[in-house]
C-alpha positions as CSV (number, residue, x, y, z in Angstrom):
1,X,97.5,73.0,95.0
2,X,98.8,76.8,95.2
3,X,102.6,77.4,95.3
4,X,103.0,79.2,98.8
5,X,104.7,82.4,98.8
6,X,107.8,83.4,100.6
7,X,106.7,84.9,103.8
8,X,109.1,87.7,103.6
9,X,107.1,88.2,99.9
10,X,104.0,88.2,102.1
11,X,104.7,90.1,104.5
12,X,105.9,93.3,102.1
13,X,102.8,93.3,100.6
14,X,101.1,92.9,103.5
15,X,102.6,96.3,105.0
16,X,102.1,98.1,102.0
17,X,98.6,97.4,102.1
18,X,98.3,98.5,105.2
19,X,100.5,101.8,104.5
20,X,97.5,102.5,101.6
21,X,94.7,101.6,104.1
22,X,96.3,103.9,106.5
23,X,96.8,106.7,104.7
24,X,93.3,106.5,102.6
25,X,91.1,106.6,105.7
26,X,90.6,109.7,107.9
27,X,89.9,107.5,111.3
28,X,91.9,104.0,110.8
29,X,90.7,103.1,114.6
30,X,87.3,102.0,113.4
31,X,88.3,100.4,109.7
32,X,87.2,96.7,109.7
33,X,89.4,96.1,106.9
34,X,92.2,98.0,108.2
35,X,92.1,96.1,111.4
36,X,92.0,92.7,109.4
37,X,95.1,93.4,107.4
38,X,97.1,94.6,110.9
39,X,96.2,91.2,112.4
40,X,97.2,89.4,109.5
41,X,100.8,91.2,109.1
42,X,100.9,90.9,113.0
43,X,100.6,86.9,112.5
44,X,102.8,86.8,109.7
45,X,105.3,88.6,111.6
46,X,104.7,86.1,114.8
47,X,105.4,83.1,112.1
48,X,108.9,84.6,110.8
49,X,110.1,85.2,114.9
50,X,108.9,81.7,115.9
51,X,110.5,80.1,112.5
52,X,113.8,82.0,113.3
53,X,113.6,81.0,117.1
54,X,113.1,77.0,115.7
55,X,115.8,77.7,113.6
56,X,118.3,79.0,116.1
57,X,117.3,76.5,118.8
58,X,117.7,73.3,116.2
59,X,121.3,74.3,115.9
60,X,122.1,73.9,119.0
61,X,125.7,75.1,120.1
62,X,126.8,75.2,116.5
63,X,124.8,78.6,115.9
64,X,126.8,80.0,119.0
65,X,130.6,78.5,117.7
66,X,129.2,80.5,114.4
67,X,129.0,83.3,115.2
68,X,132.3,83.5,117.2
């Protein structure tokens, strides 16, 4: 099996590819592959808030007396 990458590893590379895409075609609105790389950063970036919202919630009131 493939090591996984880190998502934050992911989701750099992700952006820059779609920074290149971006600035490579004149219209990006009707790029097929431009589209598929913004849906795949877009999910990425979902994954990383709902990881972070597990997170948070699994600590329970010791996140909150943290912080303080």
């Amino acid at each position: 099996m493939a090591k996984k990458t880190p998502l934050e590893t992911d989701m750099a590379r992700l952006q820059k590819k779609v920074t290149e895409q971006r600035t490579a075609v004149a219209s990006p609105e009707g790029n097929p592959k431009l589209r598929s790389l913004h849906k795949r950063l877009k999910r990425a970036q979902r994954k990383k808030r709902r990881l972070a919202t597990r997170k948070q919630h699994a600590m329970g009131k010791k996140a909150g007396a943290q912080k303080a």
